[in-house]
N, CA and C atoms as an extended XYZ file, in Angstrom:
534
Properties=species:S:1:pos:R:3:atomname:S:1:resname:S:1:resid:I:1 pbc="F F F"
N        -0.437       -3.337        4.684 N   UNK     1
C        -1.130       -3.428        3.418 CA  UNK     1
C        -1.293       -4.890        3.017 C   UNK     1
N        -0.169       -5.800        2.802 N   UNK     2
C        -0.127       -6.989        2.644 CA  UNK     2
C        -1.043       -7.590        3.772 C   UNK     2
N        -1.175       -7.192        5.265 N   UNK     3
C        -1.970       -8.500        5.698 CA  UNK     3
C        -3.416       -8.345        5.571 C   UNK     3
N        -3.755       -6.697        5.384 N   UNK     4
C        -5.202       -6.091        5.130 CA  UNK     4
C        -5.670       -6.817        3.801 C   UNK     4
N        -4.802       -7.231        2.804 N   UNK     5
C        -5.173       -7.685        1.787 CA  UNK     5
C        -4.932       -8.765        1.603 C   UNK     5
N        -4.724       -9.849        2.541 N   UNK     6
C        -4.753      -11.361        2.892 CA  UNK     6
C        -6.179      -11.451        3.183 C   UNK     6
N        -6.238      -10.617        4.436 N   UNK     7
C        -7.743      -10.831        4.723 CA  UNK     7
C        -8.883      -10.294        4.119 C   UNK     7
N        -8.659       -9.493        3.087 N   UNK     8
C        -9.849       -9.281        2.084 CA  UNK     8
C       -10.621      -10.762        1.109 C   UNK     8
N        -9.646      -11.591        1.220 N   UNK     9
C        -9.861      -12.443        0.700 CA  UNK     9
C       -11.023      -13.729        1.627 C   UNK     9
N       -10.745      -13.248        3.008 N   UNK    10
C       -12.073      -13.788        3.990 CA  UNK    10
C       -11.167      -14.161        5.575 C   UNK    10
N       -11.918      -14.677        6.449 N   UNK    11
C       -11.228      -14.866        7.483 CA  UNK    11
C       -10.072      -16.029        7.384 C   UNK    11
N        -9.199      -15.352        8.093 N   UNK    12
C        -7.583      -16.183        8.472 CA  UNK    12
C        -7.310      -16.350        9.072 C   UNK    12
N        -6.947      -17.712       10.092 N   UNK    13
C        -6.066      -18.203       11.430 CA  UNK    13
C        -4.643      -17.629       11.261 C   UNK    13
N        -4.279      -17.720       11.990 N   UNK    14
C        -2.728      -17.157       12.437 CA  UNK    14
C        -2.123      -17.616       11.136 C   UNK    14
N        -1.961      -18.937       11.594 N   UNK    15
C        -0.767      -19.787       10.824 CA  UNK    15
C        -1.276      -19.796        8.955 C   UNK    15
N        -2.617      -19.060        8.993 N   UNK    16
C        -2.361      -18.828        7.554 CA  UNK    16
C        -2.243      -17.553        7.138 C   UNK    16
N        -2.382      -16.943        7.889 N   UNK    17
C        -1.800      -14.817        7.681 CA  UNK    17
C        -0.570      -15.172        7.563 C   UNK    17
N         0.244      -16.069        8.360 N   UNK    18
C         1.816      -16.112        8.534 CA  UNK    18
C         2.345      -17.041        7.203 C   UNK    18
N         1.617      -17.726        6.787 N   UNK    19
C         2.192      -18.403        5.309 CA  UNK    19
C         1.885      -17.332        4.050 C   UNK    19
N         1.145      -16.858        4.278 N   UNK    20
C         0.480      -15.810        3.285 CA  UNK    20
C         1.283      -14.588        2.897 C   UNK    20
N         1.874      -14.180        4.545 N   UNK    21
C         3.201      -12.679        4.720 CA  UNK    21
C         4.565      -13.518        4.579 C   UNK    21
N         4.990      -13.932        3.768 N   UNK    22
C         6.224      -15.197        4.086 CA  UNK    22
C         7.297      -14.062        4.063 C   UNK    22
N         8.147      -14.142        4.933 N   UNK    23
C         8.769      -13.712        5.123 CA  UNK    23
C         9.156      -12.596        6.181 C   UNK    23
N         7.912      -12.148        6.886 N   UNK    24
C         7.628      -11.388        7.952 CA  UNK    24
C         7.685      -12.271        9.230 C   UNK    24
N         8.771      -11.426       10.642 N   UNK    25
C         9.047      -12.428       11.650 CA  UNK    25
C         7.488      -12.277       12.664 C   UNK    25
N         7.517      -13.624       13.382 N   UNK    26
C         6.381      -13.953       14.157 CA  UNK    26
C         6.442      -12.370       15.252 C   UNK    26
N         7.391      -11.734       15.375 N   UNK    27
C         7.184      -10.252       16.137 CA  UNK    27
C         6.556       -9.570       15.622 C   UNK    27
N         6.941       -9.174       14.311 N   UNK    28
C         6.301       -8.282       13.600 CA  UNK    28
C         4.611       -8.499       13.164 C   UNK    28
N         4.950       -9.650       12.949 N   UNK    29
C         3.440      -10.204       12.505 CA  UNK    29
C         2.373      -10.043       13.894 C   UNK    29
N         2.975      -10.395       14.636 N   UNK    30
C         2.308      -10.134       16.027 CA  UNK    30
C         2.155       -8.691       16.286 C   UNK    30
N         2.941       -7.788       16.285 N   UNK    31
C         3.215       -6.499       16.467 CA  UNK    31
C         1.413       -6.050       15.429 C   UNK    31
N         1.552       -6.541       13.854 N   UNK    32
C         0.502       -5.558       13.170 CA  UNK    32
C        -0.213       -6.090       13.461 C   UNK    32
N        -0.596       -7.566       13.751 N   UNK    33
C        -2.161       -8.108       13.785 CA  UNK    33
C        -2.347       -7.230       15.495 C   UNK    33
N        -1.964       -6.719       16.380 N   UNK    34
C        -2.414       -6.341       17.419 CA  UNK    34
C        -2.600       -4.974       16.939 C   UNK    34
N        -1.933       -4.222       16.217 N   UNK    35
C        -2.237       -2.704       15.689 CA  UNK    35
C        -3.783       -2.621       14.882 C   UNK    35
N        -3.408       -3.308       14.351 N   UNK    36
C        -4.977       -3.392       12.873 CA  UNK    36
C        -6.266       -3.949       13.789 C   UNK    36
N        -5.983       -4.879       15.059 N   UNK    37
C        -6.875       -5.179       15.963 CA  UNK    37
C        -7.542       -3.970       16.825 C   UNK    37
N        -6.525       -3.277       17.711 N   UNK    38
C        -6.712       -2.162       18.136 CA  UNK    38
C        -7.169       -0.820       17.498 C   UNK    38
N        -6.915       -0.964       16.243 N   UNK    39
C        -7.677        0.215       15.406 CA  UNK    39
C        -8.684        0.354       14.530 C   UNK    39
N        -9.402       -0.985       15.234 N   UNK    40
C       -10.899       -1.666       14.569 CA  UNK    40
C       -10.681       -2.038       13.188 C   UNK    40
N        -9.941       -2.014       12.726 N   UNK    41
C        -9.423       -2.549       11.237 CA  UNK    41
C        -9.702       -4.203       10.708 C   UNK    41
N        -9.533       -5.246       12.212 N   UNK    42
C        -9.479       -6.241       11.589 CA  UNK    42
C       -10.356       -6.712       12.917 C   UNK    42
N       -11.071       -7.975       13.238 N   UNK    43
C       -11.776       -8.283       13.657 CA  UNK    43
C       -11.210       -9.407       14.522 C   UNK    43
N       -10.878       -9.844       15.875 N   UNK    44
C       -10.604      -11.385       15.971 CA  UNK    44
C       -11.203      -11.542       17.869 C   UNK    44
N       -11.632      -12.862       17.356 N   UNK    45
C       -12.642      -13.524       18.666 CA  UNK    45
C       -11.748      -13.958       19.864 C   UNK    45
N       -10.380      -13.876       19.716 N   UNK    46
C        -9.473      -14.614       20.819 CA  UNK    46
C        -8.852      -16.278       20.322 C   UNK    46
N        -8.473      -16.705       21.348 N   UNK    47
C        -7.583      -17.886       20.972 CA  UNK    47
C        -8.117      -18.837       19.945 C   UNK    47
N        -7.831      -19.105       18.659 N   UNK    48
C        -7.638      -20.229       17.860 CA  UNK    48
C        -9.114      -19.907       16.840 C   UNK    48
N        -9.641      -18.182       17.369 N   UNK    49
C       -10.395      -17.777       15.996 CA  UNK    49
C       -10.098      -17.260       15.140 C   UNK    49
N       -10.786      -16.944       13.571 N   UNK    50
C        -9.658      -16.456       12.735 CA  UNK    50
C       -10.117      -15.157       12.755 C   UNK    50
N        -9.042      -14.300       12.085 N   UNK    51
C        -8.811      -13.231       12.028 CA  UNK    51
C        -9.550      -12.405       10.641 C   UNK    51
N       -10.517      -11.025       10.736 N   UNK    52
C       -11.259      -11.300        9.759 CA  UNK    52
C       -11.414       -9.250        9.866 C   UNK    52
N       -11.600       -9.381        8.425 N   UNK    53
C       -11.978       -7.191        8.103 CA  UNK    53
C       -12.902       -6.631        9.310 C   UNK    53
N       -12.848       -5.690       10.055 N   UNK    54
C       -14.072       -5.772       10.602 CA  UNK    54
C       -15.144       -4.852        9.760 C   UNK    54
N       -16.024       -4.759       10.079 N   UNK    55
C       -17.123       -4.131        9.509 CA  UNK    55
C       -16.851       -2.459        8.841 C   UNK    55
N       -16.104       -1.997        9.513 N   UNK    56
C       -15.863       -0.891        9.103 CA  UNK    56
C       -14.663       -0.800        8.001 C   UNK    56
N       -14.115       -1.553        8.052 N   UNK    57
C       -13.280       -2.357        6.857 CA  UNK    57
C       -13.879       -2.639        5.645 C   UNK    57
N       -14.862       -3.210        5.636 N   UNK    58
C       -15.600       -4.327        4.529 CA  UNK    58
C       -15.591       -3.727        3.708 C   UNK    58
N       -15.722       -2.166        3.466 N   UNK    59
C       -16.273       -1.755        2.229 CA  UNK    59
C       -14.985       -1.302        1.188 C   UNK    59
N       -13.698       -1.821        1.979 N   UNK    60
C       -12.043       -1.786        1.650 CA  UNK    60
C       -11.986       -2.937        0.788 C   UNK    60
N       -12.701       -3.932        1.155 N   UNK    61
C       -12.154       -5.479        0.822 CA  UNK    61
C       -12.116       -5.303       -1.182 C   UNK    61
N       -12.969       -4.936       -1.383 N   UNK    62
C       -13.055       -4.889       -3.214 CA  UNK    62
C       -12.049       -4.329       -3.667 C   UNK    62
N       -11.922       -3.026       -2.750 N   UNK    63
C       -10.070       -2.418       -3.251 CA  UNK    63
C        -9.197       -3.235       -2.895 C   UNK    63
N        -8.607       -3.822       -2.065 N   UNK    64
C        -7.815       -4.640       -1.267 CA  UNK    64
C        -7.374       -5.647       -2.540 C   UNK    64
N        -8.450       -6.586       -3.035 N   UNK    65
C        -8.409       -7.854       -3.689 CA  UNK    65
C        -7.968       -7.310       -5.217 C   UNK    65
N        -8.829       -6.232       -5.740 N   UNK    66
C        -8.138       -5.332       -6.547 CA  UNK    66
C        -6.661       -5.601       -6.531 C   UNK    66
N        -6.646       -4.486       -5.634 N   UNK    67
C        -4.743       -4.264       -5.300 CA  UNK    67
C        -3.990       -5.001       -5.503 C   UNK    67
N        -4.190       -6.453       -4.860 N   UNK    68
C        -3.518       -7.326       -4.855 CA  UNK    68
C        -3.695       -8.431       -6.237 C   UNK    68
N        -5.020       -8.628       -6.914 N   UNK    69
C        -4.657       -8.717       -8.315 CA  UNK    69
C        -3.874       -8.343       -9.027 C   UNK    69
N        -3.931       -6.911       -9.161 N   UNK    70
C        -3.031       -5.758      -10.082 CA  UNK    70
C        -1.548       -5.687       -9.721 C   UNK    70
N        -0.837       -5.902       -8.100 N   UNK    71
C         0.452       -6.016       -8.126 CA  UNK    71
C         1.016       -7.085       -7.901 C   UNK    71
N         0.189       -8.341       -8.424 N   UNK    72
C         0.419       -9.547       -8.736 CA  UNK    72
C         1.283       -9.283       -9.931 C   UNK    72
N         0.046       -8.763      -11.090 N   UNK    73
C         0.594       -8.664      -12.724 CA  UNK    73
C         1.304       -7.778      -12.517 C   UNK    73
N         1.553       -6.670      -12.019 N   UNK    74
C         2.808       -6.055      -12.039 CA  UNK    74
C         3.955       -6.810      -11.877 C   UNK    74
N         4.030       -7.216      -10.410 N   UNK    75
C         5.146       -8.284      -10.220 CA  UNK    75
C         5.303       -9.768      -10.779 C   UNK    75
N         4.823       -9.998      -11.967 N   UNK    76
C         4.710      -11.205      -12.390 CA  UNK    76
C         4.527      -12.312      -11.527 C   UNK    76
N         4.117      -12.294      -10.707 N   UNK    77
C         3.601      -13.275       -9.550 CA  UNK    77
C         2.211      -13.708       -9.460 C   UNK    77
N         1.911      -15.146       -9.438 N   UNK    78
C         0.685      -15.538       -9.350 CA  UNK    78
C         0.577      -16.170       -8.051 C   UNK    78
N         1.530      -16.170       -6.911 N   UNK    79
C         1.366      -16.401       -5.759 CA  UNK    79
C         0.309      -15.833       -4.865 C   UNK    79
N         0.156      -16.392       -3.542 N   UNK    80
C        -1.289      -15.633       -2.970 CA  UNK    80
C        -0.763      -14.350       -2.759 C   UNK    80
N         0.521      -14.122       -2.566 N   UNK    81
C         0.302      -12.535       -1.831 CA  UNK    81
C         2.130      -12.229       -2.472 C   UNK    81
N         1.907      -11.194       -3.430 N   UNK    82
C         3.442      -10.691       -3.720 CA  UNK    82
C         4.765      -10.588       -2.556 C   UNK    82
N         5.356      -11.019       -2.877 N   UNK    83
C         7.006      -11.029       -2.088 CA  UNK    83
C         6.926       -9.935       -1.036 C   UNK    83
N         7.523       -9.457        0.235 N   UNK    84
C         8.314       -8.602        0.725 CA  UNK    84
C         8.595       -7.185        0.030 C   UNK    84
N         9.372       -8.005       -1.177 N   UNK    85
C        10.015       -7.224       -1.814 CA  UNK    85
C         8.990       -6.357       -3.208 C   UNK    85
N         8.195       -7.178       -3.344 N   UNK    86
C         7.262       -6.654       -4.526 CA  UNK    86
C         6.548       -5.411       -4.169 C   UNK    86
N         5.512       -5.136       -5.000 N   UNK    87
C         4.872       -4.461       -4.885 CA  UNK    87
C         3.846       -3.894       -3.994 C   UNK    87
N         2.897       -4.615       -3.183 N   UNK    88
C         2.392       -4.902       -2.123 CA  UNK    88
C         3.327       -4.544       -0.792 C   UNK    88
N         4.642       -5.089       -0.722 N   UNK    89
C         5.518       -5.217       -0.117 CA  UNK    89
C         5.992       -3.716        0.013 C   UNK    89
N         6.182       -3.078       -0.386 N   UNK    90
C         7.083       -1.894       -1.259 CA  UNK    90
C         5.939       -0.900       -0.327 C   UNK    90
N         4.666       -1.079       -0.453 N   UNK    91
C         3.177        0.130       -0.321 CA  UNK    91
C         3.104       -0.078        0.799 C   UNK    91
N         3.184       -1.057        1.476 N   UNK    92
C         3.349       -1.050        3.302 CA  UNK    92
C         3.977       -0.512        3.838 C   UNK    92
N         5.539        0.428        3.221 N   UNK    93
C         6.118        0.925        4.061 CA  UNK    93
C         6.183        1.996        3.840 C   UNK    93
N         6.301        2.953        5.279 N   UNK    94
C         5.663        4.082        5.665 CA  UNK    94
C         5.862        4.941        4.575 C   UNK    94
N         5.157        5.797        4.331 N   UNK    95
C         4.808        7.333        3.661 CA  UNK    95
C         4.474        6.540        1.694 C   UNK    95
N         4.927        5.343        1.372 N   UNK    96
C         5.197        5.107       -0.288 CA  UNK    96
C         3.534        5.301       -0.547 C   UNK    96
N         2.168        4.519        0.062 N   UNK    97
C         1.132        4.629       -0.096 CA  UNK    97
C         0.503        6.345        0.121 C   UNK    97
N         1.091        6.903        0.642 N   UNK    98
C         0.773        8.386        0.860 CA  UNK    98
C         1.255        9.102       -0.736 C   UNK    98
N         2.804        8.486       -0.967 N   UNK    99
C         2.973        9.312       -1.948 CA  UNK    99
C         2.494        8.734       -3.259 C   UNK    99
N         1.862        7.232       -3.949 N   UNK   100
C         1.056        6.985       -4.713 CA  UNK   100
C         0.114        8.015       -4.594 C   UNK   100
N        -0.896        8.309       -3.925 N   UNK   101
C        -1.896        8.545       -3.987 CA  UNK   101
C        -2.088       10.133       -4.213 C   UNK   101
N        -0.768       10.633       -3.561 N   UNK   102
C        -0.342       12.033       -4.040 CA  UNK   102
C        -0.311       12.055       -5.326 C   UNK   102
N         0.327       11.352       -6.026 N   UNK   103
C         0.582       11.435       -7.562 CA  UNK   103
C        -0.846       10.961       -8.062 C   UNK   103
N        -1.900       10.507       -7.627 N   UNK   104
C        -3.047        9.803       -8.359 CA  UNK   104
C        -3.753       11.493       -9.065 C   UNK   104
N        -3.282       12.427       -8.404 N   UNK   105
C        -3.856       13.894       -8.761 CA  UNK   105
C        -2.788       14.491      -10.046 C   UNK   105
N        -1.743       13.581      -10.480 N   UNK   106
C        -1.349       14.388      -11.588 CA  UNK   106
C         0.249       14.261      -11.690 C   UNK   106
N         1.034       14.550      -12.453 N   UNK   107
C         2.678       14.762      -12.287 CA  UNK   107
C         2.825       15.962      -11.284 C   UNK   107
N         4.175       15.832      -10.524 N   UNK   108
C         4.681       16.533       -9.234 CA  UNK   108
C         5.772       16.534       -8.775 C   UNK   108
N         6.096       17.946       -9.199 N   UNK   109
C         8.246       18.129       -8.603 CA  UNK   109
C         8.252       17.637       -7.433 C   UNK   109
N         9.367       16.813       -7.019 N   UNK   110
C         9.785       16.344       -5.883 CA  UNK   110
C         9.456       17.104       -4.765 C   UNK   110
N         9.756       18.772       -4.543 N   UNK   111
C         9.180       19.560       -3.610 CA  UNK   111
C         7.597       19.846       -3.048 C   UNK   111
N         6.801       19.826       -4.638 N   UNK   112
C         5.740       19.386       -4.013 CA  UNK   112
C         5.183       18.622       -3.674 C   UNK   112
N         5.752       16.729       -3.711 N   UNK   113
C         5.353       15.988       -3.423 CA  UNK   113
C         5.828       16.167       -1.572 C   UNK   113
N         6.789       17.042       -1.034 N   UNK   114
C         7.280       16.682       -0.021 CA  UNK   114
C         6.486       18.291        0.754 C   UNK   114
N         5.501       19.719       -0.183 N   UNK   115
C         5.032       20.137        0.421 CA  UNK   115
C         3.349       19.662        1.279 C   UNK   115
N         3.678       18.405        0.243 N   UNK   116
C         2.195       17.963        0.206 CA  UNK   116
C         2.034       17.340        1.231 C   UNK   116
N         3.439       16.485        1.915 N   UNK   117
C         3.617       15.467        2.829 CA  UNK   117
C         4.550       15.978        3.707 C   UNK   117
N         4.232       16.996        4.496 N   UNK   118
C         5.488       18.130        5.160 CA  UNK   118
C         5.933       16.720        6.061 C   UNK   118
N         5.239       16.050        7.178 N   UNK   119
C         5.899       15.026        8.176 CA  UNK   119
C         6.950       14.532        7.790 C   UNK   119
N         7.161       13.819        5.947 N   UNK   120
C         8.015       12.750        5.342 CA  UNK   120
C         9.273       13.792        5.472 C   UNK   120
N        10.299       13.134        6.073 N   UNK   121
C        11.760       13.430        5.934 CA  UNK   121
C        12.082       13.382        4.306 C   UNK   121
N        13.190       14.414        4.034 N   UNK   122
C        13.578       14.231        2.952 CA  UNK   122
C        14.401       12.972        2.365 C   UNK   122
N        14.967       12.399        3.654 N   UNK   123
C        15.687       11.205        3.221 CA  UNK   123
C        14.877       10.425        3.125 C   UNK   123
N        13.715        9.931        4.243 N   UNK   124
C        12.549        8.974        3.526 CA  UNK   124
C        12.027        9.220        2.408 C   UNK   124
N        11.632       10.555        2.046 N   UNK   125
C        10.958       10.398        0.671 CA  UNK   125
C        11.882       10.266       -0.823 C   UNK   125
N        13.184       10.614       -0.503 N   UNK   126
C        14.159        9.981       -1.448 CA  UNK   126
C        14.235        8.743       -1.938 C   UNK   126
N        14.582        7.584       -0.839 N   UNK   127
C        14.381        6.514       -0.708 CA  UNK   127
C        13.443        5.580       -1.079 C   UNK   127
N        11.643        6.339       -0.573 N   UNK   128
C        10.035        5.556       -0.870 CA  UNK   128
C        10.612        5.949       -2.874 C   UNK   128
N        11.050        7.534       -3.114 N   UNK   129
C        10.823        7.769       -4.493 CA  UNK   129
C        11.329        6.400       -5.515 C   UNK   129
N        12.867        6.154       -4.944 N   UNK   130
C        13.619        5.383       -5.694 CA  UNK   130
C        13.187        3.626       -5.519 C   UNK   130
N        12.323        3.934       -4.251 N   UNK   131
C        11.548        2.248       -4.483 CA  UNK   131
C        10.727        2.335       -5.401 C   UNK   131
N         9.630        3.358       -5.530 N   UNK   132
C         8.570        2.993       -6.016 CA  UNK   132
C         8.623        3.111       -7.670 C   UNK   132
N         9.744        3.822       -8.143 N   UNK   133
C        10.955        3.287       -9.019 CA  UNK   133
C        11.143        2.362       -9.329 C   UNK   133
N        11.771        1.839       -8.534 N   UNK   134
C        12.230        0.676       -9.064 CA  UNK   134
C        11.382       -0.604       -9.438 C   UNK   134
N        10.152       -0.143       -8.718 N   UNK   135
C         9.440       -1.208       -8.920 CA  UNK   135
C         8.557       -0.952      -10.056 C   UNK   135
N         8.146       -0.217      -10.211 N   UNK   136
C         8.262        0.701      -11.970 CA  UNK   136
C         6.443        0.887      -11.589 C   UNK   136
N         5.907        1.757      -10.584 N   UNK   137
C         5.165        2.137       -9.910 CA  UNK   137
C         5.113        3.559      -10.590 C   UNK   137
N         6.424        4.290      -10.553 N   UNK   138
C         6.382        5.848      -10.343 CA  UNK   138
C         7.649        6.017      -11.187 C   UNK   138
N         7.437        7.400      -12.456 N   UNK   139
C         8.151        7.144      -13.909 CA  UNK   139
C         9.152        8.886      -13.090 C   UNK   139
N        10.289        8.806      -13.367 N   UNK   140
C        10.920        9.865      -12.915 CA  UNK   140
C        11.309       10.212      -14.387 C   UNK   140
N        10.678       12.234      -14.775 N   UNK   141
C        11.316       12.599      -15.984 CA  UNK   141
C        11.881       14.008      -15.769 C   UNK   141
N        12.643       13.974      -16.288 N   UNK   142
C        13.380       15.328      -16.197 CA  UNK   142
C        13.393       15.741      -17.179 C   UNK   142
N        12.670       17.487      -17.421 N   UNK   143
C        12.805       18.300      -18.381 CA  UNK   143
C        14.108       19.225      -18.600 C   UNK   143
N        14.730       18.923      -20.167 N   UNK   144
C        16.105       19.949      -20.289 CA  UNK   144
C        15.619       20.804      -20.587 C   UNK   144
N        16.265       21.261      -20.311 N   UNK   145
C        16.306       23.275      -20.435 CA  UNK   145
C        16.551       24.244      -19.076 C   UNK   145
N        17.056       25.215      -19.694 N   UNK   146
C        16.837       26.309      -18.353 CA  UNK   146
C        15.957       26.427      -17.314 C   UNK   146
N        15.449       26.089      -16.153 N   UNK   147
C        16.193       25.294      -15.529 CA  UNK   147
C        15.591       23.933      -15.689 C   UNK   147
N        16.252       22.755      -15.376 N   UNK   148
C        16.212       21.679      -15.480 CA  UNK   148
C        15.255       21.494      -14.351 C   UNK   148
N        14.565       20.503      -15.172 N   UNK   149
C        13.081       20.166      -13.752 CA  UNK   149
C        12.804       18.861      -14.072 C   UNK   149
N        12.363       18.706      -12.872 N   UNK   150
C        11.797       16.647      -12.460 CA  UNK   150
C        10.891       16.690      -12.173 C   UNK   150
N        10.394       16.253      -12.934 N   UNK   151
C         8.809       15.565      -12.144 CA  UNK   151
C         8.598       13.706      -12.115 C   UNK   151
N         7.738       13.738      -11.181 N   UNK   152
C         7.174       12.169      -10.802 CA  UNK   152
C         5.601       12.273      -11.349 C   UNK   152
N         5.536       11.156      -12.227 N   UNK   153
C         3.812       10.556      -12.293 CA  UNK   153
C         3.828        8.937      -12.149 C   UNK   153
N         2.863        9.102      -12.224 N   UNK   154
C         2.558        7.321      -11.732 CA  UNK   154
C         3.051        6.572      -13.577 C   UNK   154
N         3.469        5.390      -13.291 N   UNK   155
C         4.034        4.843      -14.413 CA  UNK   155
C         2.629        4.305      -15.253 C   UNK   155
N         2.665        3.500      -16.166 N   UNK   156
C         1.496        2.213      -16.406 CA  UNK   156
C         1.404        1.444      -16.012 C   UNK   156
N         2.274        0.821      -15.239 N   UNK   157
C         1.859       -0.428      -14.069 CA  UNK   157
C         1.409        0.765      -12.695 C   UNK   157
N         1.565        1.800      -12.516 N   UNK   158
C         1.123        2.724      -11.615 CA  UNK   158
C        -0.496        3.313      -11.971 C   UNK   158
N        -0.850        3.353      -13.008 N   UNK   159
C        -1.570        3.293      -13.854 CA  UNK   159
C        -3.079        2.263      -13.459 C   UNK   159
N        -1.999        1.654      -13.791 N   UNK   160
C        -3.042        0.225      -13.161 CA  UNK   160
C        -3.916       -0.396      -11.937 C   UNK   160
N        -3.023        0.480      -11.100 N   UNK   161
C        -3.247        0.514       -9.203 CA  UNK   161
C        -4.462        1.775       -9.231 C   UNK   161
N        -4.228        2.440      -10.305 N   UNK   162
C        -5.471        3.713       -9.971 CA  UNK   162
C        -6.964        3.411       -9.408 C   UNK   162
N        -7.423        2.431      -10.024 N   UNK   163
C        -8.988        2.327       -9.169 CA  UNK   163
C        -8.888        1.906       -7.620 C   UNK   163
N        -8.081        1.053       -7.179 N   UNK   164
C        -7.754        0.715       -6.168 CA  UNK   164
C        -7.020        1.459       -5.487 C   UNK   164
N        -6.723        2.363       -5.324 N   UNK   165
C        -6.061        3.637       -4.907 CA  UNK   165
C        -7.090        4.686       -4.646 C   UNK   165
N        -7.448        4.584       -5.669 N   UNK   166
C        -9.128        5.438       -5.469 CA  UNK   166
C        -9.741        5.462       -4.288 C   UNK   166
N        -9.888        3.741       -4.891 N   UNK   167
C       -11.138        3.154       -3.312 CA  UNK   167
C       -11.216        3.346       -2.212 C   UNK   167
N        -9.264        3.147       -2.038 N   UNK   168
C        -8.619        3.195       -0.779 CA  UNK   168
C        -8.984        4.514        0.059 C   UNK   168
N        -8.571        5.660       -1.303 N   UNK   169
C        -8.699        6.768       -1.028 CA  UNK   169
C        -9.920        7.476       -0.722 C   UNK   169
N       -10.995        6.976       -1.267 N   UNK   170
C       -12.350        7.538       -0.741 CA  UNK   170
C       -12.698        6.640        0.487 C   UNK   170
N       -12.071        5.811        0.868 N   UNK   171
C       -12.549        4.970        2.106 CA  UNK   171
C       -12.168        5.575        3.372 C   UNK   171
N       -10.854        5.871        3.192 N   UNK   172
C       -10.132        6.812        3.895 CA  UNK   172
C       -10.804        8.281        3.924 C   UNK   172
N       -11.031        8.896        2.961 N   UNK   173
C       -11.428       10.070        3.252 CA  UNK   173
C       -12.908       10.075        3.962 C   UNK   173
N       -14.083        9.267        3.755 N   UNK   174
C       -15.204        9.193        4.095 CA  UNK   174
C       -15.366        9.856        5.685 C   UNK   174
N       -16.194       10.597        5.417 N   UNK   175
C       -16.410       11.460        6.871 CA  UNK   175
C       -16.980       10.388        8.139 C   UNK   175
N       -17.756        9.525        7.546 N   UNK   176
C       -18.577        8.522        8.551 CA  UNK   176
C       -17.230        7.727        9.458 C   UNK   176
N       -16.259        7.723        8.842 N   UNK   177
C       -15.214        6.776        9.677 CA  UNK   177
C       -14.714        7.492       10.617 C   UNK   177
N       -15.227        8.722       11.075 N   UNK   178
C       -14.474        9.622       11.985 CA  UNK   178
C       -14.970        9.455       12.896 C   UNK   178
């Protein structure tokens, strides 16, 4: 997510995707720029060209820059690209962007967020829940009474990610990308 939304911002040489992801090792970084390469996602000419959306991408880039506006001000960060640890940071890892976007349809007991997403282990989706928590993404409320029930909705800084979530989400769904 973070390097898709480095490069929304236009083409990038190595060594500035890698100042941009600070904190991500030269494996890993190597590892996604060859994934996002191989899955037509990102565009690159070979040695010492930069790295750029490819075409079938492009129409991502407005959500992307979005995104990364909005979990800037979430994370009080005016840096080019939120922390690791921020928000941005947080949506890159596996299933948390699945389960935003689950919730973009409404509040949802923990069970159905996990009938919705049968693959996600229950311990991963415990875990994505209490990140996206913490990062105050996703509001956990529990109703008293007989029986006691939880639900998850997206917070107001969750709130905020909605158009760009959208985008994401109709980009993704679009039949032409198949």
């Amino acid at each position: 997510m973070r390097l898709l939304a480095a490069l929304a911002a236009g083409p990038l040489h190595y060594s500035d995707i890698a100042r941009a992801l600070e904190g991500i090792s030269p494996t890993v970084l190597n590892e996604r720029l060859r994934d996002v390469v191989d899955r037509d996602l990102v565009r690159h000419g070979g040695n010492g060209s930069p790295y750029s959306l490819a075409a079938s991408t492009a129409p991502l880039a407005d959500a992307l820059r979005e995104l990364r506006a909005r979990a800037q001000v979430v994370d009080g960060s005016r840096r080019a690209l939120a922390p690791p640890g921020g928000v941005l940071g947080i949506m890159e890892r596996r299933w948390a962007l699945a389960i935003l976007m689950c919730l973009l349809d409404g509040p949802k007991r923990y069970s159905e967020i996990g009938k919705t997403l049968p693959a996600m282990s229950g311990y991963t989706q415990s875990h994505r829940m209490r990140e996206l928590a913490d990062a105050r993404l996703v509001e956990r409320r529990v109703a008293q009474g007989p029986p006691v029930s939880t639900s998850y909705l997206l917070s107001p800084e969750g709130e905020g990610l909605r158009p760009a979530l959208e985008a994401i989400r109709r980009w993704a769904e679009d039949p032409r990308r198949r």
